[in-house]
ZAMARGU-4260 file (C-alpha; in steps of 0.2 Angstrom, whole numbers, plus 5000, padded with zeros to 4 digits):
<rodrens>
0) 4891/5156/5118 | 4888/5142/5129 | 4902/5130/5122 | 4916/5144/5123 | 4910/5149/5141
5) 4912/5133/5147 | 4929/5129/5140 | 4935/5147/5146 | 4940/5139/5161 | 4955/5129/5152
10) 4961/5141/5143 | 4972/5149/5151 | 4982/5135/5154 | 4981/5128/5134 | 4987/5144/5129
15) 5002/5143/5143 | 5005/5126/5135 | 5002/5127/5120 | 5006/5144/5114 | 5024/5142/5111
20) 5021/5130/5094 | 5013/5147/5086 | 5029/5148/5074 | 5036/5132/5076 | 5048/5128/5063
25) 5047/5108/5065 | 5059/5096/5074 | 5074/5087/5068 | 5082/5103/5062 | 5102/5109/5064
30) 5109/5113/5082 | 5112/5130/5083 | 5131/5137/5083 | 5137/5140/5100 | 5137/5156/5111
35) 5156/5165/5112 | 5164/5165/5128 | 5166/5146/5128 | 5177/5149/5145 | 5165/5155/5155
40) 5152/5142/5149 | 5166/5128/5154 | 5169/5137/5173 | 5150/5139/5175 | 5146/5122/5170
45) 5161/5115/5180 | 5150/5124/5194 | 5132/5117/5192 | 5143/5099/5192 | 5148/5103/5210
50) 5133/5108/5217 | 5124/5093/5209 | 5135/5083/5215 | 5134/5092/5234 | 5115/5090/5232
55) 5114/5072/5226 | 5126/5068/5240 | 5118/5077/5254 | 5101/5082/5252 | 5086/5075/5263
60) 5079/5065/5251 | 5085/5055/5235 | 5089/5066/5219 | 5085/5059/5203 | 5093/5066/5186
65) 5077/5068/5182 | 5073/5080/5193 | 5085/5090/5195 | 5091/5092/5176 | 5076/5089/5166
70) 5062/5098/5178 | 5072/5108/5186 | 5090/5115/5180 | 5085/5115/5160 | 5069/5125/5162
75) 5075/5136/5174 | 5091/5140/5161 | 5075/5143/5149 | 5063/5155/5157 | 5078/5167/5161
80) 5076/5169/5142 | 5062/5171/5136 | 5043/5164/5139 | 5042/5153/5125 | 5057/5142/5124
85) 5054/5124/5134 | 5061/5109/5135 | 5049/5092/5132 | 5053/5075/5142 | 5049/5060/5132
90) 5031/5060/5136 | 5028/5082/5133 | 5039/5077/5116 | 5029/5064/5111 | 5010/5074/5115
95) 5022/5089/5104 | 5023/5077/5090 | 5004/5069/5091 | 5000/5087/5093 | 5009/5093/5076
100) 5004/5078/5065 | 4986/5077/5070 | 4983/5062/5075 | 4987/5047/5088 | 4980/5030/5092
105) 4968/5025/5105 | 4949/5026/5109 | 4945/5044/5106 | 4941/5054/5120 | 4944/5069/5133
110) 4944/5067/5152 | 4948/5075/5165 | 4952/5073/5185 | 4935/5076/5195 | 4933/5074/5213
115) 4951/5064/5213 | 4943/5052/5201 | 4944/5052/5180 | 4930/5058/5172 | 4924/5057/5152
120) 4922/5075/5146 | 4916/5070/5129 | 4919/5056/5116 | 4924/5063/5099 | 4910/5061/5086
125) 4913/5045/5077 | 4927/5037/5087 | 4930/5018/5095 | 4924/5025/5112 | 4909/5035/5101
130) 4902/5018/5093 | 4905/5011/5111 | 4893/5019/5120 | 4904/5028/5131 | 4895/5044/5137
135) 4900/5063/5146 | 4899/5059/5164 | 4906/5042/5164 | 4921/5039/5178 | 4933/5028/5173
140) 4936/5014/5184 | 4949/5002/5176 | 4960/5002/5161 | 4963/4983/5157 | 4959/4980/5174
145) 4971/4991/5180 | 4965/5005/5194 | 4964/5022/5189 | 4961/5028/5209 | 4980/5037/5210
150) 4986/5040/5192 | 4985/5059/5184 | 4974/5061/5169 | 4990/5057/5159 | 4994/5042/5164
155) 4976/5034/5163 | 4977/5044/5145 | 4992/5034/5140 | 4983/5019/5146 | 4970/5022/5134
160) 4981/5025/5120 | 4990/5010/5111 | 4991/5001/5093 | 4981/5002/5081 | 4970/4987/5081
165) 4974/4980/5098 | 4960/4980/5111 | 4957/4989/5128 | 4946/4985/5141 | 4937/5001/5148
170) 4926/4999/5164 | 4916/5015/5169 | 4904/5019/5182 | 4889/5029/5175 | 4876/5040/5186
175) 4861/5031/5189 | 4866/5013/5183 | 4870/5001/5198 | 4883/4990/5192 | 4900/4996/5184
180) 4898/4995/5164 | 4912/4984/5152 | 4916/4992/5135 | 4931/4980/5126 | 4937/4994/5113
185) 4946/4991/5096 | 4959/5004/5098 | 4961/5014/5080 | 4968/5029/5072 | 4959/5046/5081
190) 4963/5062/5069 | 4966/5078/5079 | 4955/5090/5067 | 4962/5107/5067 | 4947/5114/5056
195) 4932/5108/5070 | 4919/5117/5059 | 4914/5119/5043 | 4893/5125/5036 | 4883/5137/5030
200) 4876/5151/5043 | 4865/5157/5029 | 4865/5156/5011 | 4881/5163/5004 | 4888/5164/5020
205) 4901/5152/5026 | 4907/5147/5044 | 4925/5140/5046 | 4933/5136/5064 | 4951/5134/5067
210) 4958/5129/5084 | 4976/5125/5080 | 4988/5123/5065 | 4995/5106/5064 | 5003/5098/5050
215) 4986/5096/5040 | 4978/5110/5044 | 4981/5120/5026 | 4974/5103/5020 | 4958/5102/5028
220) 4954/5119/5026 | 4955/5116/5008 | 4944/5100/5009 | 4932/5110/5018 | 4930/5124/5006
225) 4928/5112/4993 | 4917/5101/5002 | 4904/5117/5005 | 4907/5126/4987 | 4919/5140/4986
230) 4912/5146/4971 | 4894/5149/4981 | 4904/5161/4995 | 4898/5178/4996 | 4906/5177/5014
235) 4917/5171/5025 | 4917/5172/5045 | 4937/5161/5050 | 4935/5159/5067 | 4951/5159/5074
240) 4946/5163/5094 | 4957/5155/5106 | 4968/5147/5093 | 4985/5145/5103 | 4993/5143/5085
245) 5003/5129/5079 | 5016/5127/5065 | 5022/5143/5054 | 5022/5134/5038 | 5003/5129/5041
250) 4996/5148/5046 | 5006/5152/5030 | 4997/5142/5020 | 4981/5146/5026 | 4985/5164/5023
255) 4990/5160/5008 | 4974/5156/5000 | 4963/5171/5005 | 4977/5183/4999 | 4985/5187/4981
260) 4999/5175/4971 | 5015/5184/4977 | 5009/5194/4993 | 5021/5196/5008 | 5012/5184/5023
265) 5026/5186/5034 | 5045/5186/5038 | 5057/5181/5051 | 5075/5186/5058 | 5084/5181/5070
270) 5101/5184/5079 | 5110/5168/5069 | 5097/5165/5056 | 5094/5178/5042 | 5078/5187/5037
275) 5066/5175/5029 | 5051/5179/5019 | 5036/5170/5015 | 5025/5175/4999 | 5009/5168/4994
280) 5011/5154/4982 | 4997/5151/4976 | 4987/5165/4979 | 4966/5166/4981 | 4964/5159/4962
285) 4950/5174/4962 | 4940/5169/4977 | 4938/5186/4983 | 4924/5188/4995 | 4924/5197/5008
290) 4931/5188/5027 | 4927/5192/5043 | 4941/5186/5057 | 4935/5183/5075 | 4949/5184/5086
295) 4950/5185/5106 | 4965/5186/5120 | 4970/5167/5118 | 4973/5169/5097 | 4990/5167/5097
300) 5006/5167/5085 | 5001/5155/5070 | 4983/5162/5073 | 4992/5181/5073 | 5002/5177/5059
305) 4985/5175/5048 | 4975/5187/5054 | 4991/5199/5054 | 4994/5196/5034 | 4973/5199/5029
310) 4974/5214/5041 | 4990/5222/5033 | 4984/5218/5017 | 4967/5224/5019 | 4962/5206/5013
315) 4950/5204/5032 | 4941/5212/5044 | 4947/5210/5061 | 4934/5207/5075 | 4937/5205/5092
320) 4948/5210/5105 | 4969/5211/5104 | 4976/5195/5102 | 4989/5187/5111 | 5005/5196/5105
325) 5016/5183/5103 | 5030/5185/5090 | 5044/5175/5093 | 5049/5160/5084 | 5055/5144/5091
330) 5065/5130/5082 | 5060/5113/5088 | 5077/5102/5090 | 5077/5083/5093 | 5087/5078/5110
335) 5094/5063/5115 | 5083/5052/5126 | 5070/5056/5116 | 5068/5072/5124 | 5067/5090/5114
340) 5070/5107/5115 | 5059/5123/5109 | 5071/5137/5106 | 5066/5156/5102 | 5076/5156/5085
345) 5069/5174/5079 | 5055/5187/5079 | 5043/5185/5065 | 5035/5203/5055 | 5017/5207/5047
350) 5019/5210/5030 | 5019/5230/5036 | 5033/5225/5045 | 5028/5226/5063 | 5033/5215/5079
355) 5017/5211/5089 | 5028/5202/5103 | 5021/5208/5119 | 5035/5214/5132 | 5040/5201/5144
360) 5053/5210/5151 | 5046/5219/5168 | 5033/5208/5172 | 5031/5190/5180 | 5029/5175/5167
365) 5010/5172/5175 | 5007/5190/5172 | 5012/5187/5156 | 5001/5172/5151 | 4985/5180/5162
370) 4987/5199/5158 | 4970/5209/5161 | 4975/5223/5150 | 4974/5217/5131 | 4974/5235/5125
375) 4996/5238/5126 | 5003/5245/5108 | 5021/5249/5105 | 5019/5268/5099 | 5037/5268/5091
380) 5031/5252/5079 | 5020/5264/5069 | 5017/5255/5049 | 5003/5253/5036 | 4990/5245/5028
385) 4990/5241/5009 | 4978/5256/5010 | 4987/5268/5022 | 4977/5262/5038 | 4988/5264/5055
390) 4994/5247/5063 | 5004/5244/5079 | 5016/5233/5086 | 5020/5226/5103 | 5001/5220/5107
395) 4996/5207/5097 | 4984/5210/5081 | 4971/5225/5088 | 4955/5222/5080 | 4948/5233/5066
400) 4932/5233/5078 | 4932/5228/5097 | 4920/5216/5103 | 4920/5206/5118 | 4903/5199/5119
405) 4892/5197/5134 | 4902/5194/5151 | 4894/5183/5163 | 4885/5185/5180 | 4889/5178/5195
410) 4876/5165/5195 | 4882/5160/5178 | 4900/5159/5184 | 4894/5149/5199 | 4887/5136/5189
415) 4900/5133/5176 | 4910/5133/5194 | 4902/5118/5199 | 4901/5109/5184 | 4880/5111/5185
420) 4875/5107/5167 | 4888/5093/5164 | 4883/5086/5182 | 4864/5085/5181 | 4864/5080/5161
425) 4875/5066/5167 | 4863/5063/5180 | 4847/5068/5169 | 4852/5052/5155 | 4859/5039/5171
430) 4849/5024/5163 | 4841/5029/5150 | 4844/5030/5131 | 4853/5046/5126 | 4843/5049/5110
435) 4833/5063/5108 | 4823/5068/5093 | 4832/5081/5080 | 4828/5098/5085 | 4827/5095/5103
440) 4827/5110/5116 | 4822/5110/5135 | 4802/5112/5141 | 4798/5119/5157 | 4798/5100/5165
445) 4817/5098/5162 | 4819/5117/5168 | 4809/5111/5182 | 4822/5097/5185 | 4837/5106/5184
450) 4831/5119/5198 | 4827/5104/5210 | 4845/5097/5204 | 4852/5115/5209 | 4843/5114/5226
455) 4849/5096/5230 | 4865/5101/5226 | 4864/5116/5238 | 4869/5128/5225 | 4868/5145/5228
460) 4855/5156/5222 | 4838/5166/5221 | 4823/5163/5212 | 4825/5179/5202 | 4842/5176/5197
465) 4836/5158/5190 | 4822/5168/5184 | 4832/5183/5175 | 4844/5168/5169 | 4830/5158/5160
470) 4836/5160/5142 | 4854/5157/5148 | 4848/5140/5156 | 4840/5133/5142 | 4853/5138/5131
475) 4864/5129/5141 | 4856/5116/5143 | 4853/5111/5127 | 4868/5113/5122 | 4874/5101/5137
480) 4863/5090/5131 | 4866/5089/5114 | 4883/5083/5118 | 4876/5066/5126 | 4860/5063/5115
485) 4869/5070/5097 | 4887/5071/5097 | 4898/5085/5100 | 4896/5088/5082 | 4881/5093/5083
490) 4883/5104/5101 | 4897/5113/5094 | 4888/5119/5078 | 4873/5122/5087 | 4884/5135/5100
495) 4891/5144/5085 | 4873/5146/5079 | 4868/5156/5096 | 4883/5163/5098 | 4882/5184/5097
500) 4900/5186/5090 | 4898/5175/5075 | 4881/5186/5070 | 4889/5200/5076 | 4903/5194/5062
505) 4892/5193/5049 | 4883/5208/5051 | 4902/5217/5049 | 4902/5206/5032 | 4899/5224/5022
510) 4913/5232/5031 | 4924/5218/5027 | 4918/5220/5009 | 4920/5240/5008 | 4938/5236/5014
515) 4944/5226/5001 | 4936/5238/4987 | 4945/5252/4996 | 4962/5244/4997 | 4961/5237/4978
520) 4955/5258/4972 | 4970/5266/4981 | 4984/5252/4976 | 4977/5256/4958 | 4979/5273/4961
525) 4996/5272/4968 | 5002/5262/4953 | 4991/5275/4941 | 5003/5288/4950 | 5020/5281/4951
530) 5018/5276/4931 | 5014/5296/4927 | 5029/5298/4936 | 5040/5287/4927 | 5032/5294/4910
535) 5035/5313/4915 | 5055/5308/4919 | 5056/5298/4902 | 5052/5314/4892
</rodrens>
């Protein structure tokens, strides 16, 4: 799948970033009770005092508080503990926050650093910066006449972002067009969706996307499935590949409504916090067709935590490879300075009662987050399905049925390397108007284009290979293309449409089906038994 290829190559470091929220329990909560041994917590702290105060005096250069507390003595106290547990200057707290409500203010779009220069990614579909013109390729030049030669991408994010209602002035160099191009931008609110898409893959058959769990996320899956017809759904595919997770109450929520009123969706322990349950609330209100989850390596905590409950409860069929394997929960507590802390408060459970936390503890924090090796399984966490299937802990949620989908070829991987398709569409558009008619897909002209791009641009490579590659190219393409001339809308539903896993999804729909008829026969026959027991005892 063209879209998911091409954002593999970040994904690695959202899930390092980002992984940790998979459980979050919120900010503004209650310190934790101090650790015993308050002596030697005054003598060691009495000790970091005096070699602060040796380095502030003495080292080379100037030492800033800063630096030496908030980037480097803090999160080094943290990664002795645990991978998960990080502490947010201002700025991380405030993206924390933006990230959990779902939504900031500003123009609406992604970039990203280039070539030491800030480049527009994509414009989100119906933003400020959408209506203004602004297009993939763009390089930011000035912010309010300010240079963005030097900054990071954060800083000429934060730039971007401001009041609602105020104005920002973007000036963007575009390939192809000689003079620099004004856009004067009304800033306004930009909504983070967690639920990216929503449709029909066929009739009776709905798709439904989930990157992250913020605070609206049970909301706009509800929306969602109103919006299409829940009473028309034969099946569902939940797509919850490379979902770093987000807040606990949100995944419960979501889980909640695909299983039954009063079902176990997970629980959490914790040294100083005792075992808490959650139950479905609500329940499925007799919406019981049959749902496919797709999962990968980068579905993580909030996304385990869903797919974990329909697994143990027979409620979904799992597809994919072994997720993440993140079980630990962390507390978000508010600091002073507008700073915060993410603390690993407790472990959270499948309903089965199984810990999928990875072991962190003999191997290297980057090992950790980039492991090769998804297929790990605690052999002493042994548990049950509703229907007496064998699940494991200690690695993740291991699919129901492995699949890992086409790898890519070297020529493939040396074109997403360079940035080929974004590059030459950027190029390929330069003056022109970026509107295409509905339906578009590449002809042998713009294939015929593209391969004189590649040889301009001294790629590397042979006729066969752009020749045994053809299908790839114009499905990339298009799908490059479709960003610029639609809207990344329309790209991103048009991936999911070409993409093998999501067929290969519904084609497990019967499985998914059988499933659940099993798991309901065999509870009614385990009830059916324990009531002749308790007849035979009362005679």
């Amino acid at each position: 799948m063209a879209s998911r290829r091409r954002s593999m190559l970040f994904i690695p470091l959202t899930v390092a970033l980002c992984a940790f929220m998979g459980g979050v329990l919120g900010p503004d909560v209650e310190r934790v009770s101090a650790a015993s041994g308050q002596d030697d917590v005054n003598a060691a702290i009495k000790t970091f005092t005096k070699v602060y105060d040796l380095v502030e005096q003495n080292f080379a250069d100037r030492v800033t508080a800063d630096k030496a507390v908030f980037k480097g003595a803090i999160p080094g106290m943290l990664r002795t503990l645990d991978p998960h547990s990080s502490f947010f200057d201002p700025r991380d707290f405030q993206v924390l926050r933006e990230d959990q409500r779902g939504h900031y203010y500003g123009v609406g779009m992604t970039v990203s650093p280039r070539n030491n220069k800030t480049i527009v990614i994509a414009p989100f579909p119906g933003s400020p910066a959408y209506r203004a013109g602004i297009r993939p390729g763009d390089t930011i030049l000035t912010v309010n006449d300010k240079r963005t030669d030097g900054l990071t991408t954060t800083e000429v994010a934060d730039l971007l972002k401001g009041p609602r209602g105020t104005q920002v002035q973007v000036v963007v160099s575009r390939e192809g067009v000689s003079n620099p191009i004004t856009f004067n931008i009304i800033r306004d609110e930009i909504p983070r969706k967690s639920v990216q898409d929503a449709f029909w893959l066929k009739p009776g058959i709905a798709y439904l996307d989930i990157e992250s769990f913020n605070e609206n996320t049970s909301k706009e899956v509800e929306e969602n499935m109103k919006r299409l017809g829940e009473k028309n759904v034969k099946g569902l595919v939940l797509d919850l590949r490379d979902n770093p997770g987000g807040l606990l109450n949100e995944g419960v929520a979501v889980a909640d409504r695909f299983l039954q009123r009063g079902q176990l969706v997970v629980s959490h322990r914790g040294r100083s916090s005792a075992e808490k349950p959650y139950h479905a609330r609500n329940g499925n209100q007799g919406f019981d067709y049959p749902v496919v989850v797709l999962v990968n390596r980068y579905s993580a905590s909030a996304a385990e935590i869903v797919s974990g409950a329909l697994q143990d409860h027979d409620r979904g069929w799992i597809l994919g490879d072994n997720t993440f394997g993140k079980g630990l929960v962390q507390t978000v507590m508010q600091m002073s300075e507008n700073t915060g802390l993410a603390l690993t408060t407790a472990k959270y459970y499948t309903p089965s009662g199984r810990l999928i936390q990875r072991d962190y503890s003999h191997t290297s924090f980057f090992d950790y987050y980039y492991r090769k090796d998804t297929n790990t399984q605690n052999t002493n966490d042994v548990k049950m399905t509703d229907s007496g299937r064998i699940v494991y802990g200690g690695g993740g949620i291991s699919p129901d049925e492995k699949y890992q989908g086409q790898t890519i070829n070297k020529f493939q991987s040396e074109l997403l390397r360079r940035f080929a398709f974004f590059n030459f569409v950027a190029r390929y558009f330069g003056d022109k108007d970026a509107k295409l008619p509905k339906g578009w897909a590449p002809d042998q002209s713009i294939l015929n284009e593209f391969h004189a791009y590649l040889l301009k641009e001294k790629v590397p490579f042979t006729e066969a290979e752009f020749a045994e590659n053809n299908d790839w190219v114009k499905q990339t393409l298009r799908h490059e293309v479709y960003i610029t001339a639609f809207s990344l809308e329309d790209a991103r539903k048009l991936a999911v449409e070409n993409d093998p896993a999501v067929s290969k999804a519904v084609d497990a729909l019967p499985k998914a089906k059988e499933l659940l008829a099993n798991a309901k026969k065999q509870i009614v026959e385990r009830m059916g038994g324990r009531e002749t027991e308790r007849l035979a005892r009362n005679r």
